[in-house]
C-alpha positions as CSV (number, residue, x, y, z in Angstrom):
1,X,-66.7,-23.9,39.4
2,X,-68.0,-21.2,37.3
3,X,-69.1,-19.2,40.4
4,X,-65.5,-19.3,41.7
5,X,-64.1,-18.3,38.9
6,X,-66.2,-14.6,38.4
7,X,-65.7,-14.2,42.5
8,X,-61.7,-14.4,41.8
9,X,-61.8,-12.2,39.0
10,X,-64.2,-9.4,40.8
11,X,-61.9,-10.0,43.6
12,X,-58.6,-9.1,41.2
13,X,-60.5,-6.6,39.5
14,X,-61.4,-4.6,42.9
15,X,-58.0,-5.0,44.0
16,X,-56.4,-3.7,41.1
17,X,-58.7,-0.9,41.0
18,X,-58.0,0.1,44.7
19,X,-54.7,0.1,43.6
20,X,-54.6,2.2,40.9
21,X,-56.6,4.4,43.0
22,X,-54.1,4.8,45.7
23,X,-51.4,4.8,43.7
24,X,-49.1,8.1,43.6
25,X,-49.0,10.7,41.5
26,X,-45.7,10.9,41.3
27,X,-44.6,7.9,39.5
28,X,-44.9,9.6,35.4
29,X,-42.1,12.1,37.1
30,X,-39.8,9.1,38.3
31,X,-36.9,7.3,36.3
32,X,-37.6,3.9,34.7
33,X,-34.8,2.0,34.6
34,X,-37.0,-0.6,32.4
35,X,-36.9,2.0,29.8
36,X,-32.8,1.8,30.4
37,X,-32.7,-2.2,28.7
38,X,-36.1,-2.7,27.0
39,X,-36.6,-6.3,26.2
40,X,-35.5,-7.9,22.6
41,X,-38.4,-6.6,20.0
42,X,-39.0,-3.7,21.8
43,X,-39.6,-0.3,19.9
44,X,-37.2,1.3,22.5
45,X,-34.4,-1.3,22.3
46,X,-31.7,0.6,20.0
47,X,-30.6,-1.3,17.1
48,X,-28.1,-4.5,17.3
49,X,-25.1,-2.2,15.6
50,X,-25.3,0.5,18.7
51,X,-23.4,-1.6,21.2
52,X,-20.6,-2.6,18.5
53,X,-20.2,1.1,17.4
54,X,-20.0,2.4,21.0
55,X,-17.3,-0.2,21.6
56,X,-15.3,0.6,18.5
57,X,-15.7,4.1,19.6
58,X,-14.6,3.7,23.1
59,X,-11.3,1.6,22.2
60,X,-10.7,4.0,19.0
61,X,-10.6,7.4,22.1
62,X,-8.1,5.0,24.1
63,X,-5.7,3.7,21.8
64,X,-5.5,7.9,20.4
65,X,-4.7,8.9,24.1
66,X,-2.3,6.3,24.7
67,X,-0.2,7.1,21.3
68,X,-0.3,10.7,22.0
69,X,1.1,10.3,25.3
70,X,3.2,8.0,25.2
71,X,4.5,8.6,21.3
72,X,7.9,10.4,22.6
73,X,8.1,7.0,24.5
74,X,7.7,4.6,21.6
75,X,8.8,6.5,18.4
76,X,12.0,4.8,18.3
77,X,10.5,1.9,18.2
78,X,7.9,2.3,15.7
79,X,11.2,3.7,13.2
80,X,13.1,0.7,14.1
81,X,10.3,-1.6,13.2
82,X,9.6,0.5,9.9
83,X,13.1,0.1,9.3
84,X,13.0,-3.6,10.2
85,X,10.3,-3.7,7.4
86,X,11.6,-2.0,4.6
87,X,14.9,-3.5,5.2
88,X,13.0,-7.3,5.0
89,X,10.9,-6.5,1.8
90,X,14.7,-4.9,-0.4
91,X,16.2,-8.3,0.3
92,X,13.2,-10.6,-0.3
93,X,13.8,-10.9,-4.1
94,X,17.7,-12.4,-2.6
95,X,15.7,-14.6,-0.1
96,X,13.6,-15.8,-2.4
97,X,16.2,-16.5,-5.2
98,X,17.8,-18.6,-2.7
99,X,14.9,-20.4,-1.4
100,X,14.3,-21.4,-5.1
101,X,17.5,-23.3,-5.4
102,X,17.2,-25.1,-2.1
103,X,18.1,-22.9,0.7
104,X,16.2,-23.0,4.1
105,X,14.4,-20.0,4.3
106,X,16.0,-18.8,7.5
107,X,19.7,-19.0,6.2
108,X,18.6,-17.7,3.1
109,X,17.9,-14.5,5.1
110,X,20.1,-14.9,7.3
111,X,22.8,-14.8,4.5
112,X,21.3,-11.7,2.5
113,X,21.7,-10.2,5.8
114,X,24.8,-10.9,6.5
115,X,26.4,-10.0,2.8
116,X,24.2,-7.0,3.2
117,X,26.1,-6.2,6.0
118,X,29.5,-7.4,4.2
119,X,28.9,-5.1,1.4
120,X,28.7,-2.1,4.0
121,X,31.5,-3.1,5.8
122,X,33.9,-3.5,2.8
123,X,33.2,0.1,1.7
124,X,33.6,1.5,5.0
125,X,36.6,-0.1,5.1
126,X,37.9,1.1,1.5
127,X,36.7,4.5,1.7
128,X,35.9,5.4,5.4
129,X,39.5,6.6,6.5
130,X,39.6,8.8,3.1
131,X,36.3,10.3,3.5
132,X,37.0,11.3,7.3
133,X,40.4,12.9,6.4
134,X,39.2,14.6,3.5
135,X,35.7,15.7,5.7
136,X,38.5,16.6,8.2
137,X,40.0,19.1,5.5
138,X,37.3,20.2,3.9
139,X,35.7,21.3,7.1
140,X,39.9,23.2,7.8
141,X,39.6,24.8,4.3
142,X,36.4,26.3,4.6
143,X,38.2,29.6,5.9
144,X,40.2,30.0,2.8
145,X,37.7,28.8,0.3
146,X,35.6,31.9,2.3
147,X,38.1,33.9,1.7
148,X,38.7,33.6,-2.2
149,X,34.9,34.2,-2.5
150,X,34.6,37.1,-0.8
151,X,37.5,38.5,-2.8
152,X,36.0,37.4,-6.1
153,X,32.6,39.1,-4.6
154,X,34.3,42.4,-3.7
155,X,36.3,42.6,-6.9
156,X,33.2,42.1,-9.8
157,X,30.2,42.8,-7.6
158,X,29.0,46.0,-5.7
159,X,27.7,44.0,-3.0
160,X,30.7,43.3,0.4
161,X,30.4,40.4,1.8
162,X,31.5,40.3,5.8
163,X,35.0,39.2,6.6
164,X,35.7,35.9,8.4
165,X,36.9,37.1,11.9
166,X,33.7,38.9,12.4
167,X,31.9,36.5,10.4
168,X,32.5,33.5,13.0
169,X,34.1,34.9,15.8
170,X,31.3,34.8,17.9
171,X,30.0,31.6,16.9
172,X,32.8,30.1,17.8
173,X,33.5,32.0,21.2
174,X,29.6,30.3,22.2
175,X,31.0,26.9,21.0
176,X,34.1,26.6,22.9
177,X,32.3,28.3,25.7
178,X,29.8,25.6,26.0
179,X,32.4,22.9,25.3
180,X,34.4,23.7,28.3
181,X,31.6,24.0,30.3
182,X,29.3,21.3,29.8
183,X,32.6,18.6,28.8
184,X,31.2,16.0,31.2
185,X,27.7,16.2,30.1
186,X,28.5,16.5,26.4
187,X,30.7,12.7,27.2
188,X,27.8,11.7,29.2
189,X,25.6,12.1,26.3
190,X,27.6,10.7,23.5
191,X,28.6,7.5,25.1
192,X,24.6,7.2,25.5
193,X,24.0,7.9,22.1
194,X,26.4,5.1,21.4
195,X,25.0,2.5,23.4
196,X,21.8,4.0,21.7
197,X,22.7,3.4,18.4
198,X,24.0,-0.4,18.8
199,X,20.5,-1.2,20.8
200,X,18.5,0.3,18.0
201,X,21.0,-1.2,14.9
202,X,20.6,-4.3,17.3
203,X,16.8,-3.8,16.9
204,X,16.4,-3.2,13.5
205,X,18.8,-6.5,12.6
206,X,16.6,-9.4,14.6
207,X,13.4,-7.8,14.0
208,X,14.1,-7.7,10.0
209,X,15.6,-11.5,9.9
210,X,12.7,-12.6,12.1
211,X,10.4,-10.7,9.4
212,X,12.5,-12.2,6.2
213,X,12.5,-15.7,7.7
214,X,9.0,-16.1,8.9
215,X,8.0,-14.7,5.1
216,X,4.8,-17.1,4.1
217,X,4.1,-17.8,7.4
218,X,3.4,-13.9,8.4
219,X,1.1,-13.5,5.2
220,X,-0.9,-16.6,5.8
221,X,-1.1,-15.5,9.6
222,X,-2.6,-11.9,8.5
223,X,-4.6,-13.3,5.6
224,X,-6.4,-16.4,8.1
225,X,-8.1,-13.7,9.3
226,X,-10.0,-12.1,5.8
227,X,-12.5,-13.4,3.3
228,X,-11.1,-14.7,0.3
229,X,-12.0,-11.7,-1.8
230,X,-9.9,-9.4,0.6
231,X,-6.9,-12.0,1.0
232,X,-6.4,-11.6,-3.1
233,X,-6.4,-7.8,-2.6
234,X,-4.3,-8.3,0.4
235,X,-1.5,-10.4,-1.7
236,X,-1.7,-7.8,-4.3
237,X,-0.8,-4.9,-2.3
238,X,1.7,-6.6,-0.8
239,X,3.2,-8.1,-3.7
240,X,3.2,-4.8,-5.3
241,X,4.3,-2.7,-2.0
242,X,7.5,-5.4,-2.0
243,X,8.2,-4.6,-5.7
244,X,8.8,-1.0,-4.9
245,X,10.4,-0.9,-1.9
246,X,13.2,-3.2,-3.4
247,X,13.1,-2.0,-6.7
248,X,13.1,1.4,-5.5
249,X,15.8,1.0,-3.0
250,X,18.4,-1.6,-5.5
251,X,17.4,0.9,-8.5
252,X,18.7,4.2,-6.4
253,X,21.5,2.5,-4.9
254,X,22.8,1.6,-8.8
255,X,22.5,4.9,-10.0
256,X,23.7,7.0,-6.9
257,X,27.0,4.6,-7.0
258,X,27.1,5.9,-10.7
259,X,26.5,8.8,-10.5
260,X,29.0,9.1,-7.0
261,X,31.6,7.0,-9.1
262,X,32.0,9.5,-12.4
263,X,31.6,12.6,-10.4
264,X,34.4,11.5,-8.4
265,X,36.5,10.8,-12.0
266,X,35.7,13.9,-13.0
267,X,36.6,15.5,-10.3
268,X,39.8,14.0,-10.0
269,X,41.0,14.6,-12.9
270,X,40.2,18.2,-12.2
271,X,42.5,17.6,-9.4
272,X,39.7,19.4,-7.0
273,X,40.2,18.5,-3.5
274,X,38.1,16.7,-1.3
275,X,36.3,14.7,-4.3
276,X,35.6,11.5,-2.5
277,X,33.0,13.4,0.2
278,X,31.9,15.7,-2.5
279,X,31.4,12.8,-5.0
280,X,29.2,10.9,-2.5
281,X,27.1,14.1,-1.2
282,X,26.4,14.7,-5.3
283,X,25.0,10.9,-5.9
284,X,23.0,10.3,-3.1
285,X,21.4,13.8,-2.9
286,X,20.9,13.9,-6.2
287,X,18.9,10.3,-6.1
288,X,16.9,10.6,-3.1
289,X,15.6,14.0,-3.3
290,X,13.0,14.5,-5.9
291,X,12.8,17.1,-8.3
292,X,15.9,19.4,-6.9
293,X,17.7,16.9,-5.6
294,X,20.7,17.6,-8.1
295,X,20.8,21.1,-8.2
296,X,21.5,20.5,-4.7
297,X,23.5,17.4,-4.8
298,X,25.7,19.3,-8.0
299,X,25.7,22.9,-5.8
300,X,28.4,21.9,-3.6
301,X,31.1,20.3,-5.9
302,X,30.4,23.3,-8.2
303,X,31.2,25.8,-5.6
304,X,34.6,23.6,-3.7
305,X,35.5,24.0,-7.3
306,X,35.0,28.0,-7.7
307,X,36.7,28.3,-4.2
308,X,40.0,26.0,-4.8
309,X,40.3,25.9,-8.2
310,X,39.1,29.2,-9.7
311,X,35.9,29.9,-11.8
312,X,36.4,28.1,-15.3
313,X,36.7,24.9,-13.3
314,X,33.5,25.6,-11.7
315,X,31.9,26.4,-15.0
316,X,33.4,22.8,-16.2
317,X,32.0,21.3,-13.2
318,X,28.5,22.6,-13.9
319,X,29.0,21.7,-17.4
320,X,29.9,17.9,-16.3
321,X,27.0,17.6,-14.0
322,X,24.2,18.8,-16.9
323,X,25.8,16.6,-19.1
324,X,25.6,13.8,-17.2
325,X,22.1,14.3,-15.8
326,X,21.0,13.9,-19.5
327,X,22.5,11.1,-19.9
328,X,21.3,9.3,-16.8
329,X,17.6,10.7,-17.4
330,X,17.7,9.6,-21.2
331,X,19.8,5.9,-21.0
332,X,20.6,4.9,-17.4
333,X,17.6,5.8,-15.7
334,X,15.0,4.5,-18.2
335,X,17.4,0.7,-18.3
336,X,17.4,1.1,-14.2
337,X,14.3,2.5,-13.0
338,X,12.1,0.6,-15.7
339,X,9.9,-1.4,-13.3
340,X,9.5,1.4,-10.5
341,X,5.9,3.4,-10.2
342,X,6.2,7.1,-11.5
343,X,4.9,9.9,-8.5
344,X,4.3,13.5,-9.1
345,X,6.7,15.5,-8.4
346,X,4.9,17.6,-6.0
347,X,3.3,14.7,-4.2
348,X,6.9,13.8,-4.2
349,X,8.5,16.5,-2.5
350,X,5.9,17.0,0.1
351,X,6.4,13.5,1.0
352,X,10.1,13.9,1.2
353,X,9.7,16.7,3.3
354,X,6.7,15.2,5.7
355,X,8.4,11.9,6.4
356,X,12.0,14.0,7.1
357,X,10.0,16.3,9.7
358,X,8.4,13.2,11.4
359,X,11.8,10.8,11.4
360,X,14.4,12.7,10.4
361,X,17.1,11.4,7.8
362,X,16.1,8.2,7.3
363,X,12.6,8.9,7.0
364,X,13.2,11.4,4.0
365,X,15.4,8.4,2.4
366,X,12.6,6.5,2.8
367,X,9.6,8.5,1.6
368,X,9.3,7.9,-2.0
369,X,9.0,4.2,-2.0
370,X,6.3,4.8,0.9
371,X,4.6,7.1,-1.5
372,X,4.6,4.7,-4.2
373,X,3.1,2.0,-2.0
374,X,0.8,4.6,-0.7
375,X,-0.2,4.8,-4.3
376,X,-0.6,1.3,-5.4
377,X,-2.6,0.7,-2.5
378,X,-4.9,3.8,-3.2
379,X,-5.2,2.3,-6.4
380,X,-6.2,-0.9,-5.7
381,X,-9.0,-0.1,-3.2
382,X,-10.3,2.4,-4.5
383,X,-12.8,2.6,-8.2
384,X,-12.2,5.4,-10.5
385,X,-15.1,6.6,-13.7
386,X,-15.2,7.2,-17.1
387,X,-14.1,11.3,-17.7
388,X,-17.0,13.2,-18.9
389,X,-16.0,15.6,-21.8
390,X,-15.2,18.8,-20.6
391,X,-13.0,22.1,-22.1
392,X,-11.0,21.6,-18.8
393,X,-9.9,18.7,-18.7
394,X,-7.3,19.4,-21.9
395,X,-5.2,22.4,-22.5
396,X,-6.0,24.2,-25.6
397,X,-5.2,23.4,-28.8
398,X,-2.7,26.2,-30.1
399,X,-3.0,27.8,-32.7
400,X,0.4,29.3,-33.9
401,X,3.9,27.9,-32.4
402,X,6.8,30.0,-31.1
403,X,10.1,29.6,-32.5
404,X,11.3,28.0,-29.1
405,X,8.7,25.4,-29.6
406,X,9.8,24.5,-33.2
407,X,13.5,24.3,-32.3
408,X,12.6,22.0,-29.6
409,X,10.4,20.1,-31.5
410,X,13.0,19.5,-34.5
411,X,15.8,19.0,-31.4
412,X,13.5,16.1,-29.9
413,X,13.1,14.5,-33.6
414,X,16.4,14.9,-34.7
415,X,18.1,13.7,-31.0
416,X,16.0,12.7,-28.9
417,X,14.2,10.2,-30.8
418,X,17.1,8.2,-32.8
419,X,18.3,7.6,-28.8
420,X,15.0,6.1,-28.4
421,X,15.0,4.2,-31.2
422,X,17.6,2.4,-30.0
423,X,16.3,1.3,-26.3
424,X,14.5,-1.7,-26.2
425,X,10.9,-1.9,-25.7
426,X,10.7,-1.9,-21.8
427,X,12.7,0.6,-21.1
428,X,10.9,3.2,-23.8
429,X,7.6,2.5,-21.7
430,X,6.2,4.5,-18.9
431,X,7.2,4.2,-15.3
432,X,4.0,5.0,-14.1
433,X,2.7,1.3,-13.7
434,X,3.1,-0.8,-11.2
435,X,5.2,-3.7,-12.4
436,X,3.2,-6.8,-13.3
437,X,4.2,-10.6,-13.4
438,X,2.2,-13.5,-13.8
439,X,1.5,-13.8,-10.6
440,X,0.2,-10.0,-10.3
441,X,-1.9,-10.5,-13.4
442,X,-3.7,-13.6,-11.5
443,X,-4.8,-11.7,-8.3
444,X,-5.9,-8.9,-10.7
445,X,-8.1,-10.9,-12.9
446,X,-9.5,-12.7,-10.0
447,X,-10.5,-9.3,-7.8
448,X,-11.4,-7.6,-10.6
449,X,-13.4,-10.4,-13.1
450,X,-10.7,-9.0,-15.7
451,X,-11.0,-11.5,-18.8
452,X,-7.7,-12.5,-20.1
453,X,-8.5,-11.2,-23.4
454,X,-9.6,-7.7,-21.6
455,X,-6.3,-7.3,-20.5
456,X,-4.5,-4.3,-21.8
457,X,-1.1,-4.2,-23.4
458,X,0.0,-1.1,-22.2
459,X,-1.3,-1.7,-18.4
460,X,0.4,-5.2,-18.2
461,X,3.1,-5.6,-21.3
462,X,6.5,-4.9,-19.6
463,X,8.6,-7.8,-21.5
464,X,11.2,-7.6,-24.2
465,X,9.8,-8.1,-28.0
466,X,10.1,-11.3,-28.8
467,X,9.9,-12.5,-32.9
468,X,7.6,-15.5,-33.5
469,X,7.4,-16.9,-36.4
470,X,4.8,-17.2,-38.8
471,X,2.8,-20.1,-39.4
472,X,0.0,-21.2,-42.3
473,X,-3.3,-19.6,-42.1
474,X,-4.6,-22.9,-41.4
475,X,-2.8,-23.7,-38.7
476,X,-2.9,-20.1,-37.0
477,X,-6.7,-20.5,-36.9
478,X,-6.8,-24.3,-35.9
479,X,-4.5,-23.5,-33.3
480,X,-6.7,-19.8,-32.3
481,X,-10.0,-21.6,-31.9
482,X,-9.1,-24.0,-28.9
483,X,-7.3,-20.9,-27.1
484,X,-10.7,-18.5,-27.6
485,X,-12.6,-21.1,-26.3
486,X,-10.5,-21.7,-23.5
487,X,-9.9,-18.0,-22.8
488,X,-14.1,-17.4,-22.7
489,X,-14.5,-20.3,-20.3
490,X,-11.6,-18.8,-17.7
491,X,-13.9,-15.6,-17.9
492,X,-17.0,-17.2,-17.4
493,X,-15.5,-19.0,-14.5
494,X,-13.9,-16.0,-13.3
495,X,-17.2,-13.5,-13.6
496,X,-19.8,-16.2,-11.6
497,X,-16.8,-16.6,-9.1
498,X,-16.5,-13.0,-8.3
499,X,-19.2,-10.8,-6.4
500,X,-18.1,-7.7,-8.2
501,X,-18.5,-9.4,-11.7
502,X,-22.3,-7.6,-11.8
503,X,-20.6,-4.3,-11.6
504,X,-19.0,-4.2,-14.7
């Protein structure tokens, strides 16, 4: 047996041998498509992310080229369903209301809807056959009101302003040119737009009730599909995305119908023309465009007035419209706008501007509120470190004060703070948190391993002051000892919970 074996394995071995010896010497130049899918454990075999990442990569270069070619396709869509959203979060505070006192959630937002849409309609209805006759006028005056500005020009300035005629005339000659010309497109194309706008308003209507009513049931079918950790994070954003968009929006409606209602007074009693459109342009301008929004919003009724009514009316215009802004900055705005997050005014204005350029009107309406989720959301994925202590980080300390200084120094302790004095407590705070309920505080504490007792007073306090009376010293620390105890235990139970407890 033995025998058999060695004559089998001489027999192999000489085979093998002739056939490495005849084999050609070609095959080290050849492709080895072995080398292509090595085996599992294999030195060669990339590693087990490599597919994934080629994957993600692949589907990341396809869904770019699609959106970029067929954006100019689907933009109107992807503004109808923003504005489907936004509209869905400002009346979920309503929804929810009404869901707390019984109300289906479907005809709870199915009414906020509707009175939404009640609310519009009644002020159309009160003011919209005013405004277009006095827009009507106003645009028919402009002419004249020209006219007594250019002689006020010419008569205490060197420099000549052009006369209307030549002003216009061409302008105009282009306009009623094209006009007659293109009179069936131009009818072609606004009968469009109107069947445009109804599908769109259409649009935005179902998609926002479907959003409001399904409410719970969208969050749970996002948050089925995260860890635990991340759902909590998830509810916070949201929760604090919700908070601005509505408090933003009902906080900026109060004020510009304020602001639009005393201008309009004012101007009135003025007897300026046109103070209903003028009135309008001044509060909503003024509220929805940061930083110059009322210099702009206050520009136009200041100069109507200089051209109708002379210059000492304009001058009381002006004189109205500072007044007022310090008013609404130091009383109405602080009582209003307590519970919205504060943005840079910068970041602001840029965002005013980049959301305009991208969708237009309503998309600069829109952009602070997106900002300020922007911002929570920045805020609550991201971790931020202790300052180290540098000469830059501070201004320097002066050494000697101007006069200017000093008399606004003794003008903000003499004014300025009896006013605030007199606020209550929330609305003297800063705007610059994010507003914070108990529920808030929760998800914090949980995805953060914040101890109750850790909890700051000016990160989370935004109640009024409430006096509690004093008890025996006994009593206050009979009654102090149970609640430490129980407050250390929540912690405790919180930290081992929480995967990011070790980072602290």
């Amino acid at each position: 047996m033995s025998e058999r074996a060695r004559n089998v394995n001489s027999t192999d071995t000489s085979r093998t041998g002739a056939a490495e010896a005849g084999a050609d010497p070609d095959d080290e130049n050849r492709i080895d498509f072995g080398t292509l899918f090595p085996a599992k454990g294999d030195s060669r075999r990339p590693p087990e992310w490599f597919g994934r990442a080629l994957l993600y990569v692949a589907l990341a270069v396809i869904v770019f080229m699609f959106c970029w070619r067929s954006w100019g396709d689907i933009s109107y869509l992807v503004l109808d369903i923003i504005i489907s959203l936004f509209l869905a979060l400002a009346v979920e505070p309503l929804v929810v209301a009404l869901v707390a006192h019984g109300w289906k959630r479907g005809v709870a937002s199915a009414v906020s809807l509707v009175g939404v849409a009640v609310v519009v309609g009644v002020l159309l209805t009160l003011f919209g056959n005013m405004f277009v006759q006095q827009m009507i006028a106003m645009v028919r005056g402009l002419p004249a009101m020209y006219e007594q500005i250019r002689e006020f020009v010419d008569q205490y300035a060197t420099f000549k302003m052009p006369e209307i005629s030549n002003l216009g005339m061409e302008i105009f000659n282009n306009i009623q040119t094209s006009w007659v010309t293109d009179f069936a497109g131009t009818a072609m194309s606004t009968v469009g737009g109107l069947f445009s706008f109804l599908l769109n308003l259409m649009t935005v209507v179902m998609t926002a009730y479907y959003i409001s009513a399904a409410g719970p049931k969208l969050r749970r079918s996002f948050c089925q599909w995260l860890a635990p950790n991340t759902q909590r994070r998830f509810l916070l954003v949201w929760t604090v995305a919700q908070g601005q968009i509505s408090s933003f929006l009902f906080s900026r409606s109060i004020l510009a119908l304020i602001n639009a209602t005393c201008t309009a007074i004012f101007l009135e009693i003025l007897h300026v023309p046109y103070w209903l459109p003028l009135a309008l342009f001044c509060g909503v301008v003024s509220q929805f465009i940061p930083t110059v929004g009322t210099y702009i919003g206050g520009a136009l009724p200041v100069l109507f007035a200089w051209g109708n009514r002379g210059w000492t009316y304009a001058v009381a215009v002006l004189v109205f419209i500072i007044v007022y802004q310090q008013i609404e900055n130091l009383i109405l705005s602080p009582r209003i706008s307590q519970r919205t997050m504060d943005i840079n005014a910068a970041v602001a204005f840029l965002a005013v501007l980049a959301f305009g350029s991208l969708f237009g009107a309503f998309g600069a309406f829109l952009a602070l509120p997106v900002t300020a989720s922007l911002q929570a959301i920045f805020r609550a994925y991201t971790k931020r470190y202790e300052l180290i202590d540098s000469p830059l980080m501070n201004d320097p300390t002066p050494e000697k004060k101007s006069k200017i200084v000093e008399a606004s120094e003794a003008f903000g302790e003499h004014v300025l703070q009896p006013i605030g004095e007199h606020m209550p407590r929330a609305a003297k705070g800063s705007t610059s948190r994010v507003p914070m309920n108990e529920e808030l505080r929760l998800l914090q504490e949980q995805i953060y391993a914040i101890p109750p007792h850790e909890t700051k007073e000016s990160d989370l306090d935004d109640s009024a002051t409430v006096a509690i009376p004093q008890r025996g010293a006994a009593d206050t620390q009979q009654s102090e000892q149970p609640e430490q105890r129980k407050q250390t235990k929540q912690s405790d139970q919180s930290a081992s919970s929480n995967p990011r407890a070790g980072w602290r």
